[in-house]
C-alpha positions in Angstrom: -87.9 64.2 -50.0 -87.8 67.7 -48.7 -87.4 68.1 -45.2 -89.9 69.5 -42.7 -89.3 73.2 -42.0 -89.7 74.2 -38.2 -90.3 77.5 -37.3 -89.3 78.6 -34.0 -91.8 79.2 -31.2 -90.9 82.4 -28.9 -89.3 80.1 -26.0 -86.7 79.0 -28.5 -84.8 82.3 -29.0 -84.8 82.5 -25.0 -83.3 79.1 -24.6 -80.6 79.9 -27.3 -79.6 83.4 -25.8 -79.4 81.6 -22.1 -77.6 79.0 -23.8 -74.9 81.9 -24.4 -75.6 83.3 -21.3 -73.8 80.2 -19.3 -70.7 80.7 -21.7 -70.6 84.7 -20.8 -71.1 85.4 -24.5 -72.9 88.5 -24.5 -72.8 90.1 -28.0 -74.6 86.4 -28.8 -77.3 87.4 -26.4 -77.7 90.9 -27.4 -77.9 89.8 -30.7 -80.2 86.9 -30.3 -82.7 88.9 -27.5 -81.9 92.5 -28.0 -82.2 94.4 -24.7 -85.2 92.3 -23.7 -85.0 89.6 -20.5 -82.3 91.7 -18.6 -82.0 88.3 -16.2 -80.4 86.5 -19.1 -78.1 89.4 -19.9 -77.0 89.6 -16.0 -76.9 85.6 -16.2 -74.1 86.7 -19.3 -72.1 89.2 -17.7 -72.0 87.1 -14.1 -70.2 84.4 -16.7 -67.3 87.5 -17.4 -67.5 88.4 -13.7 -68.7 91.8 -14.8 -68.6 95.0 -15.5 -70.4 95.8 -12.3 -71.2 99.1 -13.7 -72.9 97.2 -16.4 -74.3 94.4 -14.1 -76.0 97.6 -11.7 -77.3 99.3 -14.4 -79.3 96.3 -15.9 -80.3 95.3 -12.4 -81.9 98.5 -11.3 -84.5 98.4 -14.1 -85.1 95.4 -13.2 -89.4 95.8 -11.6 -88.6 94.1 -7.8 -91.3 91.7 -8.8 -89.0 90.1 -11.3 -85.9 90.2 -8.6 -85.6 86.3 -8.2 -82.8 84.5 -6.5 -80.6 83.9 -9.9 -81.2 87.7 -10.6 -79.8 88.6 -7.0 -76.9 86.4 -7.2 -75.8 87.0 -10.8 -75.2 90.6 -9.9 -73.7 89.8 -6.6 -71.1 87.8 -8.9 -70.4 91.0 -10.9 -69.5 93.1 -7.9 -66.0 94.4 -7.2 -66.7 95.9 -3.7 -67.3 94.1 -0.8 -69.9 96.8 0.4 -72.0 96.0 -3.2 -72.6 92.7 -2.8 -73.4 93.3 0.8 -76.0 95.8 0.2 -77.5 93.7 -2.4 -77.8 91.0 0.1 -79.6 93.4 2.3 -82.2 94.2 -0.3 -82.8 91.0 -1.4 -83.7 90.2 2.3 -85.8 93.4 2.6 -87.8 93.5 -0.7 -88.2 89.8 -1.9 -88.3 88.6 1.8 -86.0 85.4 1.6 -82.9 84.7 2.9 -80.0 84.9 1.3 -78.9 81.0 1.1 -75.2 79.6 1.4 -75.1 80.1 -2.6 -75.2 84.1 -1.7 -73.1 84.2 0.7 -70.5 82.3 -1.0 -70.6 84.7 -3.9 -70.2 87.9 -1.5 -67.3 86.0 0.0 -65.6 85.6 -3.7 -65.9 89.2 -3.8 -64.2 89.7 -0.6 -61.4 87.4 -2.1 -61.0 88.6 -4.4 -59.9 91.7 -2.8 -58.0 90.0 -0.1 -60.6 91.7 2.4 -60.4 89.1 5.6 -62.5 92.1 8.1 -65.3 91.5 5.5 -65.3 87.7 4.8 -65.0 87.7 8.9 -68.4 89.8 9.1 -70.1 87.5 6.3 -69.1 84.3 8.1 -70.9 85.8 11.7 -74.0 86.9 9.4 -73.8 83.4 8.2 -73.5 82.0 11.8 -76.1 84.2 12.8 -78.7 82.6 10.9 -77.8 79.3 10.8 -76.7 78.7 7.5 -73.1 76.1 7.1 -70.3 76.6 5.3 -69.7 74.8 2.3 -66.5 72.9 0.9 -66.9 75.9 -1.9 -66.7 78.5 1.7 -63.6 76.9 2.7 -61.6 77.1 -0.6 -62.7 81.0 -0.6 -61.3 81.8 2.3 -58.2 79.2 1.6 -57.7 81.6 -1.0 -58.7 84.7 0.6 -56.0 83.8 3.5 -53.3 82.7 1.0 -53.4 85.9 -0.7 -52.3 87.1 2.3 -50.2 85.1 3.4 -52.0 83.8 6.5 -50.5 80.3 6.3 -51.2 79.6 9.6 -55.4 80.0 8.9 -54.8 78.3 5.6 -54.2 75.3 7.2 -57.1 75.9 9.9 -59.7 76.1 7.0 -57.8 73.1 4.9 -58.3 70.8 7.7 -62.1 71.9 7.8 -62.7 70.7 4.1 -63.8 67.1 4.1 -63.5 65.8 1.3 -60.4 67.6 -0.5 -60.9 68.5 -3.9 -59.4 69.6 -6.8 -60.5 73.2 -6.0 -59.6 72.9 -2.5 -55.7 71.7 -3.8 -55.9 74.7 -6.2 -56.8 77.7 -3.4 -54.1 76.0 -1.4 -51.9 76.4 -3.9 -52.9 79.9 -4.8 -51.8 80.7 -1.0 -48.1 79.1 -1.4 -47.8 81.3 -4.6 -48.1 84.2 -2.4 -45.6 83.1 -0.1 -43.1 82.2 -2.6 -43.7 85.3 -4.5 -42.9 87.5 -0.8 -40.0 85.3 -0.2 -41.5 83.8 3.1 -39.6 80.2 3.5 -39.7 79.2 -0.2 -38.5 75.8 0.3 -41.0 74.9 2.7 -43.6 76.2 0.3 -42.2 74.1 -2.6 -42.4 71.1 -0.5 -45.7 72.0 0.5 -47.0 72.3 -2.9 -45.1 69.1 -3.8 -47.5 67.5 -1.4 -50.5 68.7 -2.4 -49.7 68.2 -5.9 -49.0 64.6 -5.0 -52.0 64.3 -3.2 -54.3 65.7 -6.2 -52.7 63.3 -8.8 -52.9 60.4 -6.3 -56.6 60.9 -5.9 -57.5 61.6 -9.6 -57.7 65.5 -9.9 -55.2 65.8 -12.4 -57.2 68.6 -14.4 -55.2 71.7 -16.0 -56.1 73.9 -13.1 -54.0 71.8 -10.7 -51.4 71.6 -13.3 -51.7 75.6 -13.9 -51.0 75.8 -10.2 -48.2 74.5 -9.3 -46.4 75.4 -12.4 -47.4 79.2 -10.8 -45.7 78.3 -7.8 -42.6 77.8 -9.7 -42.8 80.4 -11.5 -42.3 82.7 -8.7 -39.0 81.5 -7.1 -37.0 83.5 -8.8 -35.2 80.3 -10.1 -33.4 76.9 -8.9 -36.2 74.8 -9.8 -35.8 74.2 -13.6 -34.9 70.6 -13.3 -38.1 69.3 -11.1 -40.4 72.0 -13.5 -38.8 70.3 -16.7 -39.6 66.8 -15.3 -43.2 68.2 -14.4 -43.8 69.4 -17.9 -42.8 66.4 -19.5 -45.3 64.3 -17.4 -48.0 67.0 -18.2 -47.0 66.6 -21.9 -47.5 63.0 -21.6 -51.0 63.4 -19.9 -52.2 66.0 -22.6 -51.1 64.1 -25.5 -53.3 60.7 -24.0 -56.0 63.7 -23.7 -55.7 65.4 -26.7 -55.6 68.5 -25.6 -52.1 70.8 -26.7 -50.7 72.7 -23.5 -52.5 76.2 -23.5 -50.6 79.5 -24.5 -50.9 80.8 -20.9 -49.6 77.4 -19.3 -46.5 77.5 -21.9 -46.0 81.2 -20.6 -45.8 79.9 -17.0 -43.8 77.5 -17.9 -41.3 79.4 -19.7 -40.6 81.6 -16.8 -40.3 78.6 -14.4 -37.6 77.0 -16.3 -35.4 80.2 -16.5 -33.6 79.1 -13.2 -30.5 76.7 -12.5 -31.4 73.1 -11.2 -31.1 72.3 -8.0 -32.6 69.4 -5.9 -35.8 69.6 -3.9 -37.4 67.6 -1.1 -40.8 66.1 -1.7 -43.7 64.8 0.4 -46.1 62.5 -1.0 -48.5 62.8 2.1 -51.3 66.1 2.2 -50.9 65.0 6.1 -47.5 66.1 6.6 -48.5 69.5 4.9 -50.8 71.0 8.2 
């Protein structure tokens, strides 16, 4: 028996192309929707974190009646200057007339972050004051990171004691932070011992994913060597985990690795409580 042919309606193609969108595949879109339903191409390129160029120049022929929400936040998530995503806050406020929500604002702080820029992630967190709108667990791990990159410790820990519950990506800025430290040198075996903590913590509580993995292997990596023993023991339990998972260490995570374990062993001190960490 022959089997029924469908023929797409004109709502499938769109689903297929958004579909690609979430992954950031954008040659699939193009090829799918052509240079039709610019949202879904900015909905692409927020997925890559840019080009912003590209991002902009989608977005302003976009008609303002077709501005949504998604359309305002998926270019906000391309930009790679603070005052960008600022100004496209201000429009959205002037010409859609809604206020940016905490989604928005978190995105213009990942911006800020991303550059390290604590005078603007201070200004978006008194915008966000100013109208009322609370910070999120997703807020705190920004500026855990923002901080970290640094080297702020000392607001690290003010934010990580804010962030109730702890989670995975919460463990992760923190540890983004100590890399930072370790990498300038600033009390390194404090830092190990701090990320020894955390890392406890996160396994204790059942966020064991790569990312946590990833991370403290980067601490490592950065401390110039005396550490090959504990990263050694690490890997092998990480081995262990992937194999029950199925899932082979990635290229990158063997390249952090790799430049952990060039170092001579020595022993370290560990915590097994996030308390003692703060």
């Amino acid at each position: 028996m022959e089997a029924e042919r469908v023929e797409p309606d004109r709502l499938t193609p769109i689903l297929i192309a958004s579909a690609y969108a979430s992954c950031g595949l954008t040659e699939k879109v193009l090829s799918i929707i052509g240079d039709s339903h610019p949202e879904i191409h900015l909905k692409s390129l927020a997925a890559n974190a840019g080009p912003q160029s590209t991002a902009f120049r989608i977005y302003n022929k976009i008609p303002l009646k077709q501005k949504t929400e998604v359309v305002y936040l998926h270019v906000i998530q391309c930009c790679i200057v603070v005052r960008n995503a600022v100004n496209v806050l201000r429009e959205m406020e002037k010409s859609y007339l809604v206020d940016p929500n905490i989604v928005h604002f978190n995105a213009v702080l990942f911006v800020a972050a991303k550059k390290a820029d604590a005078w603007a992630a201070e200004q978006i967190l008194s915008i966000m004051k100013r109208k009322r709108v609370a910070p999120t667990t997703s807020t705190y791990n920004t500026l855990i990171i923002l901080y970290g990159r640094r080297g702020k410790l000392d607001i690290v820990h003010k934010y990580m004691k804010m962030v109730d519950p702890v989670t995975g990506s919460t463990i992760e800025a923190y540890l983004t932070g100590l890399t930072v430290a370790v990498k300038r040198g600033i009390s390194v075996p404090l830092q190990i011992t701090r990320a020894e903590a955390a890392f406890t913590y996160a396994r204790s509580h059942g966020m064991d994913a790569y990312p946590i993995w990833r991370a403290i292997f980067t601490v490592y990596s950065h401390t110039n060597g005396g550490y090959s023993a504990r990263v050694s023991q690490l890997f092998e339990q990480y081995e262990t985990l992937a194999k029950a998972r199925y899932v082979p260490p990635p290229t990158r995570m063997m390249d952090v690795v790799q430049k952990a374990l060039s170092a001579t062993p020595v022993p370290i001190s560990s915590v097994d409580r996030l308390d003692e960490v703060n």
